[in-house]
C-alpha positions in Angstrom: 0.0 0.0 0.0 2.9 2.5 0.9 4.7 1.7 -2.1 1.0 2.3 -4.3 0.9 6.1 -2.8 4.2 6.6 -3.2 3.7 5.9 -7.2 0.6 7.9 -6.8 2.4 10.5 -5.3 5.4 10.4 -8.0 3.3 10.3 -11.2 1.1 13.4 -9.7 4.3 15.2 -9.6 5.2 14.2 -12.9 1.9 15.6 -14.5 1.5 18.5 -12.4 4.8 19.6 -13.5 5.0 19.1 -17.3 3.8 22.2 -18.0 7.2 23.5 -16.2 8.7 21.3 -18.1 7.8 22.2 -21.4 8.7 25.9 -20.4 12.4 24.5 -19.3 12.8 23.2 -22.3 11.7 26.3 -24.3 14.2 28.7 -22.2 17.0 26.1 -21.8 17.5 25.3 -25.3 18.7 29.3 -25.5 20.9 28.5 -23.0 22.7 25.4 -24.8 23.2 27.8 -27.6 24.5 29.9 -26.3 26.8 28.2 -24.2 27.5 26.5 -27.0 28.6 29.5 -28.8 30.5 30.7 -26.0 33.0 27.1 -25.9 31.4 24.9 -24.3 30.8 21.4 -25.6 27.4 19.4 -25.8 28.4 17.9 -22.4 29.9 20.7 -20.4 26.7 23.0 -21.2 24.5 19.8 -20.5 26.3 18.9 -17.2 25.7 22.6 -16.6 22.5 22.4 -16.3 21.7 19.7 -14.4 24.0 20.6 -12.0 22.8 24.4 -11.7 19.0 24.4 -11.4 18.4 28.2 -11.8 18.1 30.1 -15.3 19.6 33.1 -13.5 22.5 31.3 -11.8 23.7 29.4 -15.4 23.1 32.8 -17.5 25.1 34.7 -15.4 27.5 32.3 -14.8 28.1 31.3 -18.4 28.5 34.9 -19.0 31.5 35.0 -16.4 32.9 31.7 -17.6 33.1 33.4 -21.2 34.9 36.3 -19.6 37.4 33.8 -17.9 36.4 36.1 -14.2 38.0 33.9 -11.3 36.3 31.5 -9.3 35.5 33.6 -6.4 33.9 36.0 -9.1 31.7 33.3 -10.1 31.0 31.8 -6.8 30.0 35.0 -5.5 28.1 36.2 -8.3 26.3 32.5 -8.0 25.5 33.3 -4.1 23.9 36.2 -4.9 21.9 35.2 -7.5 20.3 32.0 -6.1 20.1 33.1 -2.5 16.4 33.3 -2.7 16.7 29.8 -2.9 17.3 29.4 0.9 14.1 31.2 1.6 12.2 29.0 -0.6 13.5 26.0 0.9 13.0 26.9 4.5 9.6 27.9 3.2 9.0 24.4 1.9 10.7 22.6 4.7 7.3 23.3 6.5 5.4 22.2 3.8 6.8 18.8 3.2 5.4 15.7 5.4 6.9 15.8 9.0 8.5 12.3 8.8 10.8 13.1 5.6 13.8 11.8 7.0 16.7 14.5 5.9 17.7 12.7 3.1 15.0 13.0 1.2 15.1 16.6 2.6 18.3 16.9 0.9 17.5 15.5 -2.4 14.1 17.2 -2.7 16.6 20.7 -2.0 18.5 19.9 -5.5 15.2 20.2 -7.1 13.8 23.8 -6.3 13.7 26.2 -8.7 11.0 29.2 -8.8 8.4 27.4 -10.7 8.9 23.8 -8.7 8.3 25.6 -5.2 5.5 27.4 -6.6 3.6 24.2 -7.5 4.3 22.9 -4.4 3.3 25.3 -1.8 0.1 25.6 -3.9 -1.1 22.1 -2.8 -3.6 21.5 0.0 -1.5 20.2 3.1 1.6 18.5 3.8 3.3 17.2 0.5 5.0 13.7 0.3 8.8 14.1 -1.1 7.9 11.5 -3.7 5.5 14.4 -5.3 8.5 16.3 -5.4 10.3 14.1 -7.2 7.8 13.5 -9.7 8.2 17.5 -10.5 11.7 17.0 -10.0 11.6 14.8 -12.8 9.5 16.8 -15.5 11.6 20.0 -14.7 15.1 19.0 -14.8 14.1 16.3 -18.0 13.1 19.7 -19.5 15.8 21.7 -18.5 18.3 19.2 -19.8 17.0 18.3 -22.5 16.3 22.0 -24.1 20.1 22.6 -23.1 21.7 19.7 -25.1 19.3 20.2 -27.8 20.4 24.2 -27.6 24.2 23.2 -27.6 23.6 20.7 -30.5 22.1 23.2 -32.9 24.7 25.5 -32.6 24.9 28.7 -34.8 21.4 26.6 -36.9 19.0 28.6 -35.8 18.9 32.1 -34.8 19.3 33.6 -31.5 16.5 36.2 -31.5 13.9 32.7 -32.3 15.0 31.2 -29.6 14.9 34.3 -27.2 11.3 34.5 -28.5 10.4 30.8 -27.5 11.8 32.1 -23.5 8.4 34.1 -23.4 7.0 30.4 -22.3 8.6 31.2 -19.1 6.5 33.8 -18.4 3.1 32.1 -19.7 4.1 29.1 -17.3 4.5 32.1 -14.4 0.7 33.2 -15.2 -0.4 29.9 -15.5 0.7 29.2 -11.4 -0.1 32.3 -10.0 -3.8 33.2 -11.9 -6.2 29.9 -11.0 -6.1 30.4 -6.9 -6.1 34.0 -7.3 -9.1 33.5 -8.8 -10.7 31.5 -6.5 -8.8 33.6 -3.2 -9.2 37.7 -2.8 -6.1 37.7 -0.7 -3.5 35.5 -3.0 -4.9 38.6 -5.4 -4.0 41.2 -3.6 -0.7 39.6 -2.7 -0.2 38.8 -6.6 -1.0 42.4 -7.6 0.9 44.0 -5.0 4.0 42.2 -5.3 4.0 43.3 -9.3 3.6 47.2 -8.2 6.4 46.6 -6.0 8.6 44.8 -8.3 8.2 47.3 -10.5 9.0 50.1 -8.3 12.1 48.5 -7.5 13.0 48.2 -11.3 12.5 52.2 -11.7 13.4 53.9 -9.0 16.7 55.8 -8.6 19.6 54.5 -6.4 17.0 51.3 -5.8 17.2 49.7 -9.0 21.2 49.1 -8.6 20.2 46.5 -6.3 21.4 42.8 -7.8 18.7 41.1 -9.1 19.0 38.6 -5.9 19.2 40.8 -3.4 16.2 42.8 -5.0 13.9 39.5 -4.8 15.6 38.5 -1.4 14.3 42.2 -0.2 10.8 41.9 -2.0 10.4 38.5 -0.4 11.4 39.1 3.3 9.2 42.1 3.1 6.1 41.3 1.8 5.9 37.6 3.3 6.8 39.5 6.6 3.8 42.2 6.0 1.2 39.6 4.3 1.4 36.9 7.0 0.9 39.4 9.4 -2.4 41.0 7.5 -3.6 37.8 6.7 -2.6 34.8 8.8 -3.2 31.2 7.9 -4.6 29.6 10.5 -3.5 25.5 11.1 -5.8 22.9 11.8 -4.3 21.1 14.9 -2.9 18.1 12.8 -1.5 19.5 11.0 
């Protein structure tokens, strides 16, 4: 029986997360060309990848790889860039059934990306890790898959197509956030207001210098912070 939910549990995942899949692929087969354009082989940028889940992390580091910076430049500039990362998965640490032992902890940590813990915190109650894996597996399939195809193609097709096919990103972004702010006031108002805010930060003087990292580091501490106070979620005893 435990072995039947835990296939249950996988295969959910795996359907619930092809459309991120789909939208990997899309915005990673940019990637593969240009990494492949930049020197890297088929393997190197597809290794890349899988081992740097975060389209923000392998775009700014290829771009630093190119220009031969240092290690610590890299490392540092990776740090930044993925930090949010440690919110999200102290975030979904709470989320995820109580008795996931820490390996499983650790292996579901490999997996989340933007999209992944979005899916994931939208689900009633506690999640099974096994459910994480299954949108482990549609993700980074995607993901690698777009990138060795991207590398493969090389100079084929043009860049500017293949920028246009990263818009999928976006629709999958829309596609997360609109159904339960449809059916939930205050997921609107936190959806709406964290886009004003965003924004602001983008324009304004001396505030839009911050690092894309820290900038969604800020936006996250703060509005989680002033949201959870306005509207508190209020936890059934077992839960």
């Amino acid at each position: 029986m435990v072995k039947v939910m835990k296939k249950e549990f996988y295969l959910k995942g795996v359907k619930d997360a092809i459309p991120i899949g789909v939208g990997y692929f899309t915005v990673s087969l940019t990637f593969g060309l240009q990494a492949s354009m930049g020197g890297l082989s088929i393997l190197e940028a597809t290794v890349f990848s899988l081992t740097c889940l975060s389209s923000a992390g392998q775009f700014g580091g290829l771009e630093l790889i190119i220009a031969q910076a240092s290690y610590f430049e890299v490392a540092l500039t990776q740090l930044i860039l993925n930090m949010r990362y440690i919110l999200m998965s102290t975030s979904l640490s709470q989320k995820i059934d109580k008795n996931t032992s820490i390996l499983h902890r650790m292996t579901v940590s490999y997996g989340i990306t933007d999209e992944i813990y979005g899916v994931s915190m939208m689900q009633e109650g506690r999640i099974s890790p096994y459910y994480s894996y299954g949108l482990m597996t549609s993700g980074i399939l995607g993901w690698g898959a777009g990138t060795f195809i991207g590398a493969a193609l090389g100079n084929i097709l043009p860049l500017s197509i293949l920028n246009a096919l990263g818009l999928a990103l976006y629709g999958m972004f829309i596609a997360i956030i609109i159904p339960p702010a449809k059916h939930n006031k205050y997921i609107m108002i936190i959806v709406v207001t964290t886009m004003i805010v965003s924004s602001l930060f983008e324009i304004l003087p001396m505030i839009n210098q911050i690092s894309s990292g820290f900038r969604i580091i800020i936006i996250t501490l703060l509005l989680a912070s002033l949201f959870a106070y306005l509207f508190p979620i209020k936890e059934s005893n077992n839960e």
